[in-house]
C-alpha positions as CSV (number, residue, x, y, z in Angstrom):
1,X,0.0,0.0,0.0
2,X,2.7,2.5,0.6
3,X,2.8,2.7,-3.7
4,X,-0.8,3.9,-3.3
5,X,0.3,6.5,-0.2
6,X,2.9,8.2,-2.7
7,X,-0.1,8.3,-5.8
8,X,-2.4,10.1,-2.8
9,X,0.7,12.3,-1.8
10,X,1.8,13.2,-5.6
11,X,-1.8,14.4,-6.3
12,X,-2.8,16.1,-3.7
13,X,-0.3,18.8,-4.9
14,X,-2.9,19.8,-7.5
15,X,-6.3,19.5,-6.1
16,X,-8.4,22.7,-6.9
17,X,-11.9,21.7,-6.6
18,X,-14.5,21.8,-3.6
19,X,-15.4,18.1,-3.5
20,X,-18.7,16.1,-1.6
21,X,-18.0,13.0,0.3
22,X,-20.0,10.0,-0.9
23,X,-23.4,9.9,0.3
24,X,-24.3,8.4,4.0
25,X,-27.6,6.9,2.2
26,X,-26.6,2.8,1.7
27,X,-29.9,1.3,2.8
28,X,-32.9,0.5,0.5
29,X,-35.0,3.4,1.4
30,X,-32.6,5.7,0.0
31,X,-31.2,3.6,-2.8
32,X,-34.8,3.3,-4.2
33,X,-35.1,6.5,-3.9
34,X,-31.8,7.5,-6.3
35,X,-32.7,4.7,-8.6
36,X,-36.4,6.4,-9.3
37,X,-34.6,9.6,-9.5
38,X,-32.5,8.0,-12.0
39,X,-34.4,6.7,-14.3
40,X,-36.8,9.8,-14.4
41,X,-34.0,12.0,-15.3
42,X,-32.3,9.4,-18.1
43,X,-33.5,11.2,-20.9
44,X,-31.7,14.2,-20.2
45,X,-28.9,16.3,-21.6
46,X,-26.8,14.9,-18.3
47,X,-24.8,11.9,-18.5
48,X,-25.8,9.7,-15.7
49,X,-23.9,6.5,-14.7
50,X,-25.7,4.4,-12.5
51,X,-23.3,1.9,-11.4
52,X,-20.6,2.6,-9.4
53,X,-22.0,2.9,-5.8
54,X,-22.4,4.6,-3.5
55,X,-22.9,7.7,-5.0
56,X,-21.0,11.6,-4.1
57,X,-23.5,13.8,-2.1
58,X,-23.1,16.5,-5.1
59,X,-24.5,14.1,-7.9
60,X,-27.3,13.2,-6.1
61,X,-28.3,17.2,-5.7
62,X,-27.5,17.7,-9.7
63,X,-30.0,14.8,-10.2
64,X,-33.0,16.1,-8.1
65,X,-32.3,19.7,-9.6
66,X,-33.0,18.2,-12.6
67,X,-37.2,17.3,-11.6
68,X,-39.3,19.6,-13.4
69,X,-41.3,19.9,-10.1
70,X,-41.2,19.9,-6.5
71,X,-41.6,16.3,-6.0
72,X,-42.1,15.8,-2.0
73,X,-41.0,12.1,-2.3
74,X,-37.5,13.8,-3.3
75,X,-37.1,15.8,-0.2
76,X,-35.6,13.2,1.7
77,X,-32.6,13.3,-0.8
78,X,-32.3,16.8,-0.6
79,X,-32.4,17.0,3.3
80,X,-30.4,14.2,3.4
81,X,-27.3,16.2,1.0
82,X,-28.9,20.0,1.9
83,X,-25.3,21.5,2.1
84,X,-24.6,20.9,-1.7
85,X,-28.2,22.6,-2.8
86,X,-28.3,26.2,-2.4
87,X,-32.2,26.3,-2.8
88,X,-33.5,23.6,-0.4
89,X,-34.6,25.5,2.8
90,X,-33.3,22.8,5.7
91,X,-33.5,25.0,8.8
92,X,-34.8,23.6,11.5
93,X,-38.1,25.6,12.9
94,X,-36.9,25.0,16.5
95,X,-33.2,24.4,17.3
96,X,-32.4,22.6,20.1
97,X,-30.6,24.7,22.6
98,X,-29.9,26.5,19.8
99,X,-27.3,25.2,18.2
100,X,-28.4,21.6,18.0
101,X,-30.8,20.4,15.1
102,X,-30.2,23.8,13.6
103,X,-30.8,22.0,10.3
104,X,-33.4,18.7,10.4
105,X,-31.0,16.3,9.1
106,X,-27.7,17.6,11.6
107,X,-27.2,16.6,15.2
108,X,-24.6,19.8,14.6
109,X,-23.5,21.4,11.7
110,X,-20.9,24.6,11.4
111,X,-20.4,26.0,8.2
112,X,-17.6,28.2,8.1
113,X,-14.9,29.8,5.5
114,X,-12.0,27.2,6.0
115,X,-14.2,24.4,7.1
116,X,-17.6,22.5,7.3
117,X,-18.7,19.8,9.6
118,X,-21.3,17.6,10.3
119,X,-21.7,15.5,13.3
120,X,-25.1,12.4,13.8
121,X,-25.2,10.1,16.5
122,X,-25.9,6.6,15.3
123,X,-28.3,4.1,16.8
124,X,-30.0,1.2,16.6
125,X,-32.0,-0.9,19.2
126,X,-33.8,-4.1,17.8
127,X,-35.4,-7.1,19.5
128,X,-36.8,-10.1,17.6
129,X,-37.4,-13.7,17.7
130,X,-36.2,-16.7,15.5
131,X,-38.2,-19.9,15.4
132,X,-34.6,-21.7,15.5
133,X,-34.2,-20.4,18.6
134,X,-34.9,-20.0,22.5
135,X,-33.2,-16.7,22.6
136,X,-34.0,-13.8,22.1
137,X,-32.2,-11.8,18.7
138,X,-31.3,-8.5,19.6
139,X,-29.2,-5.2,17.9
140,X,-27.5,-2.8,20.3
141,X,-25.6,-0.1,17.9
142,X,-24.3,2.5,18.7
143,X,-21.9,5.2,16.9
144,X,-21.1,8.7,15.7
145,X,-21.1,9.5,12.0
146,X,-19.0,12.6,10.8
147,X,-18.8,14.3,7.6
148,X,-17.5,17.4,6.0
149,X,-14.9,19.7,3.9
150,X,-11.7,21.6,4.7
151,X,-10.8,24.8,2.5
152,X,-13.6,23.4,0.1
153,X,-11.5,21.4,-1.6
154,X,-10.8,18.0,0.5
155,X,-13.8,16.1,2.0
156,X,-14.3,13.4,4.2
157,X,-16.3,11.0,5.7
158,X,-16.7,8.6,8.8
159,X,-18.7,6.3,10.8
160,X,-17.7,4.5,13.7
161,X,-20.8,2.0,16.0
162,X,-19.8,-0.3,18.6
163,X,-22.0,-2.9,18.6
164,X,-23.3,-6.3,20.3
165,X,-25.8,-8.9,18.2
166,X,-27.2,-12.1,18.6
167,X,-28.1,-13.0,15.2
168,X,-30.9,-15.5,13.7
169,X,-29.7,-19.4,13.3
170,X,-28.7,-19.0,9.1
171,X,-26.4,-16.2,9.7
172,X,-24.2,-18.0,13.1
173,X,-24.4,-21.2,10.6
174,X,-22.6,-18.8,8.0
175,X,-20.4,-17.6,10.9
176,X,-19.7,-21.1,12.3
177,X,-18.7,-22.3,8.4
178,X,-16.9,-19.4,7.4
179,X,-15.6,-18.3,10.7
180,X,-16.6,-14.4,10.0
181,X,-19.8,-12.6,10.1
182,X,-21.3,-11.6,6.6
183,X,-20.3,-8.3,6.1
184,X,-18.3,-7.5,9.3
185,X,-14.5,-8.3,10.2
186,X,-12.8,-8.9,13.7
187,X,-15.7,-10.1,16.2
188,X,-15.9,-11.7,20.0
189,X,-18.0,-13.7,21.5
190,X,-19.9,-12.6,24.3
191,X,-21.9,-16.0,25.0
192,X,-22.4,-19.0,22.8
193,X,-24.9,-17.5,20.6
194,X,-23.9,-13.6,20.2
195,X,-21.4,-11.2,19.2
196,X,-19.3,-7.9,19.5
197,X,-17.5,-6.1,17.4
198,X,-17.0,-2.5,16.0
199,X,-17.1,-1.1,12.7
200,X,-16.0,1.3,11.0
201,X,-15.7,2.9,7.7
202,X,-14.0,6.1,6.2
203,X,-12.5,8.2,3.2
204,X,-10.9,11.5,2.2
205,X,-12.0,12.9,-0.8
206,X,-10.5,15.5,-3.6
207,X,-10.6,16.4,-7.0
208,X,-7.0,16.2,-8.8
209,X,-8.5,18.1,-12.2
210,X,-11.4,19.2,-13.3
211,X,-12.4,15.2,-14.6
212,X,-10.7,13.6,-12.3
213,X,-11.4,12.7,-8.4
214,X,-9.3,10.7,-6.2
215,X,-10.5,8.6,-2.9
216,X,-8.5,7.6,-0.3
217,X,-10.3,5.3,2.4
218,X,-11.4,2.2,4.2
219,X,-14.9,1.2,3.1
220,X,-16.5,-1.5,0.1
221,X,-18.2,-0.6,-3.1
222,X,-21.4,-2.5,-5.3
223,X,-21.0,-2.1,-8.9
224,X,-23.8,-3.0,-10.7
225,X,-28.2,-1.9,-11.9
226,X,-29.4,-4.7,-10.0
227,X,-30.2,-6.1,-6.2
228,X,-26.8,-8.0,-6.7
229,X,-23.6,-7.5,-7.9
230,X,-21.6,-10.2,-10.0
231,X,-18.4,-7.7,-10.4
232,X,-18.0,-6.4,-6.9
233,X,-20.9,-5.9,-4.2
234,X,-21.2,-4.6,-1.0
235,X,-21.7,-7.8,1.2
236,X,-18.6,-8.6,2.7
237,X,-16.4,-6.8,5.0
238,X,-14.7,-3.0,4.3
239,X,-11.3,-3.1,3.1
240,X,-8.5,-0.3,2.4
241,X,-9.0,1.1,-1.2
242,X,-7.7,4.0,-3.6
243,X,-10.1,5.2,-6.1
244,X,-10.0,7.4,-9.1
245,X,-13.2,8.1,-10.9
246,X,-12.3,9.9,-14.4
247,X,-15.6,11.5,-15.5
248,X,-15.9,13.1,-19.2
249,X,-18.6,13.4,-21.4
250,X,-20.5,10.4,-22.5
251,X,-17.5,8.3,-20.1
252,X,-16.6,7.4,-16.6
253,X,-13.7,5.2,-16.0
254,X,-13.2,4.2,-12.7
255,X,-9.4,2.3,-11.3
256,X,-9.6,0.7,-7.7
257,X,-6.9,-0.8,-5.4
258,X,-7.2,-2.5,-2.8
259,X,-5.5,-4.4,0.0
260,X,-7.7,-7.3,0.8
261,X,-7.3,-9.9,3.8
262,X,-6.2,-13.8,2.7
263,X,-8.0,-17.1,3.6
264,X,-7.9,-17.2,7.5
265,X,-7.9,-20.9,8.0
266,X,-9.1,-20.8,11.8
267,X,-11.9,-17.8,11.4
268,X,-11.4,-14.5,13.1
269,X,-12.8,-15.0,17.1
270,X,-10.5,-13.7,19.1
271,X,-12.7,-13.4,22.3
272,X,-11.0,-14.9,25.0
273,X,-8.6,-13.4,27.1
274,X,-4.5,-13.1,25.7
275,X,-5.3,-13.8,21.8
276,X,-4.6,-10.2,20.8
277,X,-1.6,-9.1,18.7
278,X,-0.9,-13.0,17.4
279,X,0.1,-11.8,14.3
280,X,-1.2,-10.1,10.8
281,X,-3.9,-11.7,9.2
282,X,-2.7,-12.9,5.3
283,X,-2.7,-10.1,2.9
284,X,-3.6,-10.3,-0.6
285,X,-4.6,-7.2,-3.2
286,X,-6.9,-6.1,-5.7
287,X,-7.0,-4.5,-8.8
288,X,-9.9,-3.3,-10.9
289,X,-11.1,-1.1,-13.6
290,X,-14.5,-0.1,-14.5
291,X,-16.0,1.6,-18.1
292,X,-19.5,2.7,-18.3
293,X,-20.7,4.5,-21.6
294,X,-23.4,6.3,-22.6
295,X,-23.9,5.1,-25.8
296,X,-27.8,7.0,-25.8
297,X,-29.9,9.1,-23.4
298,X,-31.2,5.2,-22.5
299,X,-28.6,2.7,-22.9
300,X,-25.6,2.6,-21.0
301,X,-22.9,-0.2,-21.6
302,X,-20.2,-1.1,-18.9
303,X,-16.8,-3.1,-18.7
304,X,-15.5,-4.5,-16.3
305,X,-12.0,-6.3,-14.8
306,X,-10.3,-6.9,-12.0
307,X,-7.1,-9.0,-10.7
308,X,-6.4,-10.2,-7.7
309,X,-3.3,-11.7,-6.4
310,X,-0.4,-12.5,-3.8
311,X,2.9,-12.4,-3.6
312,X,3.5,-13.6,0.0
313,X,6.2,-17.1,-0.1
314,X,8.8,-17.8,2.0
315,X,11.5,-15.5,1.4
316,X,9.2,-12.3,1.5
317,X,5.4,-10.6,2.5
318,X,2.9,-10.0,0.1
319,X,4.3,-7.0,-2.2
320,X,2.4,-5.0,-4.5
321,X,2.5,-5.8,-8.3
322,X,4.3,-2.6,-9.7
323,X,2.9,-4.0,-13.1
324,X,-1.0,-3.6,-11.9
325,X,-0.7,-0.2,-11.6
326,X,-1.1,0.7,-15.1
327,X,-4.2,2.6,-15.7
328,X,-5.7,0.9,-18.3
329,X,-7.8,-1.9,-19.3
330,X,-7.4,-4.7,-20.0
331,X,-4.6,-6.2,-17.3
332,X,-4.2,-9.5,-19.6
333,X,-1.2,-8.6,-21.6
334,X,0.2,-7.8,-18.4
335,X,-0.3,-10.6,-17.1
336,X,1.1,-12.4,-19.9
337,X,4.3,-10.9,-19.6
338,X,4.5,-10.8,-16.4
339,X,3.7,-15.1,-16.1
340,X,1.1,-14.5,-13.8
341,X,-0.4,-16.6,-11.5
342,X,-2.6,-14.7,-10.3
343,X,-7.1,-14.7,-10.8
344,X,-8.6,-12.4,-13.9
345,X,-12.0,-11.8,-13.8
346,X,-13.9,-10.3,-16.9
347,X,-17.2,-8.6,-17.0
348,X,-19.6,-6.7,-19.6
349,X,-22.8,-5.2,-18.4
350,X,-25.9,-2.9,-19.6
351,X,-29.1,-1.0,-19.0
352,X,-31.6,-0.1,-21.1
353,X,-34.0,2.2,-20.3
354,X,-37.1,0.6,-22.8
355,X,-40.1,2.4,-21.4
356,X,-40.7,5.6,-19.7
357,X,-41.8,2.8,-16.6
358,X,-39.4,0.1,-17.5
359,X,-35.4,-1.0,-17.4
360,X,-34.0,-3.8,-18.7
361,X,-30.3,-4.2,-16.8
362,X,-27.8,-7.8,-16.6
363,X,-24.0,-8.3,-16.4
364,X,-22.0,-11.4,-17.5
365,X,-18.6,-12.4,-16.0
366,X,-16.1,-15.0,-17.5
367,X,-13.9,-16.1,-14.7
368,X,-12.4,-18.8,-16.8
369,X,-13.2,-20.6,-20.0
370,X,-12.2,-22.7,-23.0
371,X,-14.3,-21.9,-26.6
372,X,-13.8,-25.6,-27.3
373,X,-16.0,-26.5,-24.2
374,X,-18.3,-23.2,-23.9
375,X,-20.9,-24.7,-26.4
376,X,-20.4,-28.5,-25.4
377,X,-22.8,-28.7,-22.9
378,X,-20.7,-31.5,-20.8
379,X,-20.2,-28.7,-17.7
380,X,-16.3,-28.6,-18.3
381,X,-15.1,-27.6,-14.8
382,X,-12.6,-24.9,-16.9
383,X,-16.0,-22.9,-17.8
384,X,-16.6,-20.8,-15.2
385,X,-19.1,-17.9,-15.4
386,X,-22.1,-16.3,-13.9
387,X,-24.7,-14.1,-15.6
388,X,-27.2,-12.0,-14.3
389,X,-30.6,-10.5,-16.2
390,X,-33.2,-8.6,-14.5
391,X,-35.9,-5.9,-14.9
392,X,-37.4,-2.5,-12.9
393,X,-40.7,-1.7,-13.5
394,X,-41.8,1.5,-11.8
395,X,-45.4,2.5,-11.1
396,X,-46.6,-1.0,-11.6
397,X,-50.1,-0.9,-13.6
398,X,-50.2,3.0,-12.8
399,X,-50.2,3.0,-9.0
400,X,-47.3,5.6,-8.6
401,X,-44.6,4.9,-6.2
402,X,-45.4,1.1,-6.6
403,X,-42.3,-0.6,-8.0
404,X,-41.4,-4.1,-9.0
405,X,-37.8,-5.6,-9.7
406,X,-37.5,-9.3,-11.1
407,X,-33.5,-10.6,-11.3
408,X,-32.4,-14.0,-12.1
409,X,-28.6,-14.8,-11.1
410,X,-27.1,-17.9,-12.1
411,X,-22.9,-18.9,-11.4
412,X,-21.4,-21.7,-12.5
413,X,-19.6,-24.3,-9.9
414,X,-16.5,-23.0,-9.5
415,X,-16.4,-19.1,-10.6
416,X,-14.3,-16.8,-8.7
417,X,-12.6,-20.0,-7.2
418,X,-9.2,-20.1,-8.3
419,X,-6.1,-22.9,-8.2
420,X,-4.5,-20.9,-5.4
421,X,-7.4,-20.5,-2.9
422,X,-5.3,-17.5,-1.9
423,X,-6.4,-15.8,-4.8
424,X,-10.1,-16.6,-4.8
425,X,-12.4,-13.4,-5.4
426,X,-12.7,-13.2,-1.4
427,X,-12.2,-10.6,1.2
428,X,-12.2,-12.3,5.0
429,X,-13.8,-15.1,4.4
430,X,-16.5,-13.5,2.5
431,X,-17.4,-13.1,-1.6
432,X,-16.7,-10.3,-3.4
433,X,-19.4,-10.8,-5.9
434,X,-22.7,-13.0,-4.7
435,X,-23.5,-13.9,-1.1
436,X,-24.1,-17.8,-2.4
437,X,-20.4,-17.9,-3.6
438,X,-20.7,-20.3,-7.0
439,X,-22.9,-23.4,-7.9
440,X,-25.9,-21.1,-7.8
441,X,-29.0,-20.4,-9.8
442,X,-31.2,-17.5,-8.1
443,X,-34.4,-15.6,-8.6
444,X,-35.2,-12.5,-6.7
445,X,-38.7,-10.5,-6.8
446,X,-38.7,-7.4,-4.8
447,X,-41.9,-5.1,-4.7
448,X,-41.7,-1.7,-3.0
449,X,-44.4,1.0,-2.1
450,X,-43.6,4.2,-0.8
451,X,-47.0,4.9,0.5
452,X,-46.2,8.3,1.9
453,X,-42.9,10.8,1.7
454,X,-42.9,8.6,5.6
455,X,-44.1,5.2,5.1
456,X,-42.1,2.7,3.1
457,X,-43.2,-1.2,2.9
458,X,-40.9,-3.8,1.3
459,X,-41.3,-7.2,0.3
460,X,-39.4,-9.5,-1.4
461,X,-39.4,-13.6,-2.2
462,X,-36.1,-15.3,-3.2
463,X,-35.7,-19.0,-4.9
464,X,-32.8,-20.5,-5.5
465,X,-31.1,-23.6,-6.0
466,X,-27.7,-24.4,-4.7
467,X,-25.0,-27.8,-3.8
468,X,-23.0,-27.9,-0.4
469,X,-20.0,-30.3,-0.2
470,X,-21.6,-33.6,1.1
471,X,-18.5,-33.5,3.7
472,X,-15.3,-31.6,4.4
473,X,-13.6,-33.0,2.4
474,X,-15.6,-32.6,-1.0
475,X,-15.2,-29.8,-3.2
476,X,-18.4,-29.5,-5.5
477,X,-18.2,-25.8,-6.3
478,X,-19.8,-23.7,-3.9
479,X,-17.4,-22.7,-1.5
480,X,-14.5,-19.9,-3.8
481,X,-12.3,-20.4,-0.6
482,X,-11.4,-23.7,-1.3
483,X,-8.5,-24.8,-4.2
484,X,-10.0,-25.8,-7.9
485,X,-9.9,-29.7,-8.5
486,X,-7.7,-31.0,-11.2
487,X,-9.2,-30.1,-14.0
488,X,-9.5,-32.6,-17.0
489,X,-10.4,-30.8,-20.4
490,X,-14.2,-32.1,-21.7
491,X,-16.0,-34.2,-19.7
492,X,-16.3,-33.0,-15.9
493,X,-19.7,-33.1,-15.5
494,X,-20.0,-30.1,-13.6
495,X,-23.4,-28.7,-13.2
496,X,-25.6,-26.4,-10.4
497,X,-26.9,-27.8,-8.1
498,X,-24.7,-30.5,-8.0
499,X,-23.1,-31.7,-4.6
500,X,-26.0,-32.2,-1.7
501,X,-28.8,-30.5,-3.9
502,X,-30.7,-27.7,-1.8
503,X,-33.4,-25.3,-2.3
504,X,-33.9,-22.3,-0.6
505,X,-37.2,-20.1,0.2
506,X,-36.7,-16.0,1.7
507,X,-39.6,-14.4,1.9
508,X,-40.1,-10.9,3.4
509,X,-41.9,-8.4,4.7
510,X,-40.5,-4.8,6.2
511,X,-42.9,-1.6,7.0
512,X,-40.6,1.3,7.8
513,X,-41.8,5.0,9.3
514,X,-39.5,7.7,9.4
515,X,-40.5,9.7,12.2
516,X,-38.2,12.3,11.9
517,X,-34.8,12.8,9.4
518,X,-33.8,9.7,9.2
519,X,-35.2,8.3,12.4
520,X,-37.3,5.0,11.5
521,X,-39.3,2.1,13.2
522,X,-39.4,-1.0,11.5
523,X,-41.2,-3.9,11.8
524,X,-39.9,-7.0,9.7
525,X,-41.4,-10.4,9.1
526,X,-38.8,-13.5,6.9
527,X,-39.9,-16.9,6.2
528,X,-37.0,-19.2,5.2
529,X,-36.8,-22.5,4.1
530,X,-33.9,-24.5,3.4
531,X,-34.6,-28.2,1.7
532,X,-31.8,-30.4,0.5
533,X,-31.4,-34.2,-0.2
534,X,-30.1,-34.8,3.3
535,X,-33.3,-34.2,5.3
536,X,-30.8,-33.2,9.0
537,X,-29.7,-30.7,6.9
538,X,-33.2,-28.8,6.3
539,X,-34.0,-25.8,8.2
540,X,-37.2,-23.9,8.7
541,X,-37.3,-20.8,10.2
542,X,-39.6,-17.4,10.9
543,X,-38.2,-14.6,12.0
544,X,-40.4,-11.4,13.5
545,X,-38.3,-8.2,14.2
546,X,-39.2,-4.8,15.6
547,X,-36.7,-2.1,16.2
548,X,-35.8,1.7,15.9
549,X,-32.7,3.1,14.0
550,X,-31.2,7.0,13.9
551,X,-29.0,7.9,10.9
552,X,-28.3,4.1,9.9
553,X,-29.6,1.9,7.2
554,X,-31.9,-1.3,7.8
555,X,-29.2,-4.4,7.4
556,X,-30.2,-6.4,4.4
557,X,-28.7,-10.3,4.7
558,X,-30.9,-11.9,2.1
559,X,-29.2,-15.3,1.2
């Protein structure tokens, strides 16, 4: 990483621009929100790239200047990103104390000539109960979340929550398989069946020219239309990145770099007393570029690649690849003279905007494959890919604010596994890409009603079909942490679902009221079903929820 210090150093000697740190807004109520907001605006004179999230606070305010009305549904947005939009009145009616809640959205703000802050407290208290279960599942969170700019031209960003959880049964079997929790990093036990840990995420922000910004943080990204990500999503654990997003006129290119954490063989509890400071955990790094075009006011086209690798052996750690730094795309003749060892992933995506009410959006990633064998139909174990296709359909039979997305997700045994499980498209334990790792074939329906500008209701149904290794010792596809068999050209027989066949059923249900700026009660209802071959292996659970958040967004563990 100290390559990627000396790029942040070098440039910061020419930023000249007031920058807006990404926007706080990662849950579905606000994401929804900028995807409506997106489409509406598509047909614009504004290129718009949809992608690469999360967002920066100023885009979203260019986007809901761009309604031709007033739209009170859009006010959330604008409250939630007020400092960036000169005509959106914020000010609080009564200030408390007067200088707290001087704006709705700000615990405290101070806007002054070399700097601007903003400070939230973060919370979240939720009790439910699992049908798995005897104990009671519970969220205590609690954290501070700080944003703002210096001399209007460096911005930053950061949350920090301590929390303890005692999640429902499927997500401690995840834990007690993978030895993380989806999504988090370093945790300890605090009795069989519960956790704490604390989280935290971060960046610095500036703008090297007038097309070019650069990001300097700890944090994840989701690049992608749909409800998942086959390139890089958001469900694992945060890891340290530089970013430079080149934006000009019908392009944005986007390089990332990352330092990414190995295979740890024993998971990460280190609860009881004297296990601190052991050692690092195994380091491995990232690479990845990302095109989108505009090719019309409704069809935007997007490429995709990434590398990851390691260069830890025996005589040294794990250095940096001088030769990934190259700017570029594509990284394959690079790795060709270079003799690389190391795991490519390639990946082509679109949307199309077809109706005024309707997208069509998918992506396709080759991990691995041989022509020869692509059309053969005998499920060579040397194809590996995953595809996804899915469609939004806003204001469903006319009812406005009524939205429906269908996706279908489907990845081959294998992809994103890699010879050296080192170099699996991981990050702690954890996918990159899709929760279900490989051997998967998905489909997701997700309706949402925003009833009022306050009340949002959410449900969604998930089928899928998936193999687990019939013991530990079995390798059928599904798990990208382990090593790739030997592979035999033609022949292998390698097909989803194979291994212990299973089927899984999520269904479920969330009302949300937002009582205040960003203050919600939710009430949440899942049904899930897992049925495989081996009948001890089914699970059946309901889950019922009811909790209260401030300035955080409702956790979404669907798999």
């Amino acid at each position: 990483m100290r390559y990627l210090l000396l790029l942040i150093i070098l440039a910061l000697t020419f930023t000249s621009h007031a920058q807006s740190p990404l926007t706080t807004g990662r849950g579905d109520f606000s994401q929804h929100l900028t995807d409506r907001l997106f489409h509406q605006v598509k047909d614009s004179s504004v290129s718009i790239f949809s992608s690469w999230k999360p967002y920066n606070k100023r885009e979203i305010v260019e986007l809901t200047n761009l309604l031709s009305s007033n739209d009170p549904y859009y006010n959330y947005l604008k409250a939630d990103n007020w400092e960036y939009d000169e005509q959106f009145d914020n000010n609080s009616r009564k200030p408390l104390f007067k200088e707290l809640y001087k704006s709705n959205s700000d615990l405290f703000y101070h806007h002054g000539e070399d700097i601007q802050i903003h400070i939230n407290p973060v919370i979240q208290f939720q009790v439910g109960n699992d049908s798995q279960t005897n104990s009671l599942l519970y969220t205590n969170t609690r954290g501070i979340q700080l944003h703002g700019t210096i001399d209007q031209k460096v911005s930053f960003y950061t949350l920090v929550t301590e929390n303890q959880l005692r999640y429902p049964a499927y997500i401690r079997e995840f834990q007690q398989e993978f030895g993380v929790i989806p999504g988090r990093g370093f945790w300890k036990s605090i009795d069989e069946d519960a956790y704490d840990f604390i989280f935290a995420s971060g960046h610095v922000n500036f703008q090297a020219t007038k097309h070019i910004n650069i990001e300097l943080g700890h944090d994840r990204f989701f690049i992608g239309n749909g409800y998942r990500s086959l390139f890089l999503s958001d469900f694992g654990n945060n890891y340290p990145y530089l970013k430079i997003k080149t934006k000009i006129w019908k392009f944005q290119y986007t390089n990332l770099y990352a330092q990414l954490t190995g295979v740890l063989r024993n998971g990460v509890n280190f609860g009881s007393v004297g296990t601190f400071g052991i050692g690092e955990f195994p380091k491995k790094f990232m690479t990845a570029h990302h095109l989108s075009i505009d090719v019309s006011k409704k069809v935007t086209i997007g490429l995709f690649e990434s590398i990851i690798f390691d260069r830890s052996d025996s005589l040294s750690s794990n250095p940096f690849e001088l030769s990934y730094l190259n700017p570029l795309i594509f990284y394959r003749a690079v790795e060709q003279d270079t003799g690389s060892p190391d795991n490519a992933l390639l990946g082509v995506e679109g949307n199309w905007q077809v109706f005024k009410t309707v997208s069509l959006y998918g992506q396709f990633v080759f991990d691995e494959f041989i022509t020869s064998e692509l059309f053969g139909n005998r499920g060579s174990i040397n194809n590996k890919y995953a595809y996804q296709l899915g469609a939004k359909y806003f204001d469903v039979f006319g009812i406005e604010r009524l939205d429906l997305q269908v996706e279908h997700n489907f990845g081959r045994p294998f992809v994103y596994a890699h010879d050296n499980p080192e170099t699996s498209f991981a990050h702690y334990n954890q996918p990159l890409a899709h929760p279900l790792g490989a051997n998967f074939s998905e489909w997701l329906a997700i309706l949402r009603y925003r009833i009022t500008p306050k009340l949002y209701l959410y449900g969604k149904l998930l089928i899928a079909e998936t193999g687990k290794d019939p013991d530990g010792d079995s390798n059928v596809g599904r798990n990208i942490l382990l090593p790739l068999p030997t592979r035999v050209v033609g022949g292998d027989n390698n097909f989803v679902g194979q291994g212990v066949n299973t089927q899984l059923f999520f269904g479920e249900f969330r009302a949300s009221y937002m009582l205040k700026h960003n203050l919600f009660i939710d009430l949440s209802q899942i049904v899930r079903r897992e049925n495989s071959e081996v009948d001890a292996l089914d699970v059946n659970s309901n889950i019922t929820s009811v909790g209260i958040r401030l300035n955080l967004s409702a956790r979404d563990i669907t798999f």
